[in-house]
C-alpha positions, 0 to 999 in steps of 0.5 A: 848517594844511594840509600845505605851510605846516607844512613851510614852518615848519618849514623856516624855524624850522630855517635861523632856528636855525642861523643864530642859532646857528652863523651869527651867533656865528661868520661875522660876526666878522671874526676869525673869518671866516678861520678859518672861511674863509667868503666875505663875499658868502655871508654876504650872501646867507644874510642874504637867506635869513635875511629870506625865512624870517623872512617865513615864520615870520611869515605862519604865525604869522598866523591863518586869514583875516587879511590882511597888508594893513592893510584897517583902514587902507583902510577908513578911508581911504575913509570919510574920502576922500568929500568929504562927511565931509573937509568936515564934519570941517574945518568941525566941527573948525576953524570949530565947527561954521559951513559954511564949506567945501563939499564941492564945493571941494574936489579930490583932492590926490596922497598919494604922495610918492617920495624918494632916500636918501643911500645912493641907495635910493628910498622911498616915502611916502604920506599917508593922505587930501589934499584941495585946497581952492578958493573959488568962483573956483577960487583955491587957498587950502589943502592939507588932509591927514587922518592916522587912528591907532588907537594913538599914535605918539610920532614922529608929529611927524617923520612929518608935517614929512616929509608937509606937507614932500613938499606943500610940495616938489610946489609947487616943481615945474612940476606946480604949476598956480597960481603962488603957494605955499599952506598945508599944513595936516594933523590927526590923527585919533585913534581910540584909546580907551584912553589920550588922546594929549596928549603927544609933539605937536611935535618939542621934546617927542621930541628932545633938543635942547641947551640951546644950541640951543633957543631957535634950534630950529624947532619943529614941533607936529601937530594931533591930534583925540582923536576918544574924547575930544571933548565933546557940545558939540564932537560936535554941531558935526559933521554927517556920519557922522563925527558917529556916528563919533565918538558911538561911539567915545566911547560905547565909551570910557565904556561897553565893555560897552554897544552904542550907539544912535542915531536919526542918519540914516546916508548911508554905511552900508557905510564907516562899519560896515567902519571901525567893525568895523576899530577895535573888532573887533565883526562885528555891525557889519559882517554886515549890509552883507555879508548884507542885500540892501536896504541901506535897512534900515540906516538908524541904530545903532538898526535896526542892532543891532535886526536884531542877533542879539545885540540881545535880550541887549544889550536884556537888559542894558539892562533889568537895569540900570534895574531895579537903579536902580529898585531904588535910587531906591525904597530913596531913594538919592540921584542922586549915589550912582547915578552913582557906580555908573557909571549914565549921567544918561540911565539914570536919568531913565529908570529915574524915569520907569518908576517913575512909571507905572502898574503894570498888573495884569499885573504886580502878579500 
């Protein structure tokens, strides 16, 4: 930390400490602002200051080379912006798997919203990725919107009515070009691993609504895809990289400690690495795309993590572990206690398969 942002905080943790001290507990109670005959619009300044210092705390709080910007954000948001992948996801998703939806259907759709508050303040609200979608004779049929979290958000729901809410409003003004209104339609891609989010998924299940008044109630429910926690069968309907997209995370899931491997075909390398370093933290996956000059040599999880600095000890790992379930199955353990033993189905069929080659002298020796 260099000279100018300790002074910075230093400055910032003392007004904070007076504020606390001497300014909360004897400006702002009205009683006492006139024994202390301060001005109100003082007040309302230190508060300005108050926040700028809290901003202050805050950035030297934050480590060296960290962004206040959330790059995870924009990561994803790219990978998921390509026509390719946003149609591969509705069609694996919504229709298992069937091309229904081509990529060159669909159109970039405005993701900014601005609204005005009663207090007459302006906000802004911004989706993450919209996409128009047309048949073969241009007829608007659907608005599709992608919505990415890596922990769960219990408002979601609030937080997507006012989303397909903005859509449905921009098709009220003259900026519409097609004449009749559409769908909006918006999923929520969850990246989470540690927890499923199958709770708070419509507005009955966060509001307290009257007993009165439920059965008049709108009920609003969202559209979320537990990326971590879709089946083999639901993985292979997809056909992008949000296929190895997904096989990781679930991979990560059910195995922490292990890399995951895969001979899919990567189309784009640079994006899916950058998303996948953002949720799991692992550089591994992001060094090549910043040192590797021909690009080419990434061309699955597999050649990535075999250039991996970190490949001989994961490999290492790999071998431990089948040798402990050969270990096993000569002491004839049954399939099932293996399993047990948190060993994935494709370990031990391989560990059977060494134990049925032949030894080479070599080995015996």
């Amino acid at each position: 930390m260099n000279l100018w942002l300790k002074i910075r905080f230093s400055l910032a943790k003392s007004i904070y400490v007076f504020y606390t001290v001497f300014v909360k507990q004897f400006c702002f109670i009205p009683c006492r602002l006139s024994l202390f005959n301060i001005h109100v619009s003082w007040i309302d300044s230190f508060r300005s200051f108050r926040s700028y210092f809290i901003f202050l705390f805050k950035i030297t709080k934050l480590k060296k080379g960290a962004s206040i910007i959330g790059t995870k954000d924009i990561a994803t948001k790219e990978l998921l912006n390509i026509n390719r992948i946003f149609a591969d996801i509705l069609n694996g998703y919504v229709y298992k798997g069937q091309q229904v939806i081509k990529p060159e259907a669909l159109e970039d759709f405005r993701t900014h919203e601005s609204y005005q508050s009663d207090a007459g303040v302006l906000h802004n609200q911004n989706r993450d990725v919209a996409k128009l979608y047309k048949d073969e004779m241009s007829i608007q049929l659907a608005i599709a919107g992608l919505e990415h979290q890596t922990s769960i958000d219990r408002l979601m729901p609030i937080r997507i009515i006012g989303y397909d809410g903005a859509s449905y409003r921009q098709q009220l003004t003259g900026e519409w070009k097609d004449g009749h209104p559409i769908p909006v339609i918006t999923f929520i891609l969850y990246f989470g691993i540690e927890k499923k989010w199958d709770m708070d998924l419509s507005l009955q299940d966060i509001l307290p609504i009257p007993k009165a008044f439920r059965k008049h109630f709108q009920n609003y429910g969202i559209n979320v895809i537990n990326v971590a926690w879709l089946t083999d069968e639901q993985i292979d309907c997809f056909q992008s990289d949000f296929k190895i997209l997904a096989k990781v995370l679930k991979h990560l899931r059910l195995h922490p400690e292990e890399k995951y491997q895969d001979e899919q075909e990567i189309e784009y390398a640079k994006q899916l690495l950058q998303v996948l370093t953002e949720i799991t933290g692992d550089k591994d996956y992001i060094q090549y795309t910043d040192t590797t000059s021909d690009r080419k040599e990434i061309h699955n999880m597999a050649s990535l993590f075999k250039n991996s600095e970190r490949y001989g000890r994961e490999q290492g790992k790999a071998d431990e572990r089948l040798r402990l379930i050969q270990e096993l199955l000569r002491k004839e353990m049954s399939d099932d206690f293996i399993l047990s033993l948190n060993y994935t189905p494709e370990e031990l069929e391989k560990a059977k398969t060494l134990l049925q080659q032949p030894v080479s002298d070599s080995e015996t020796a």
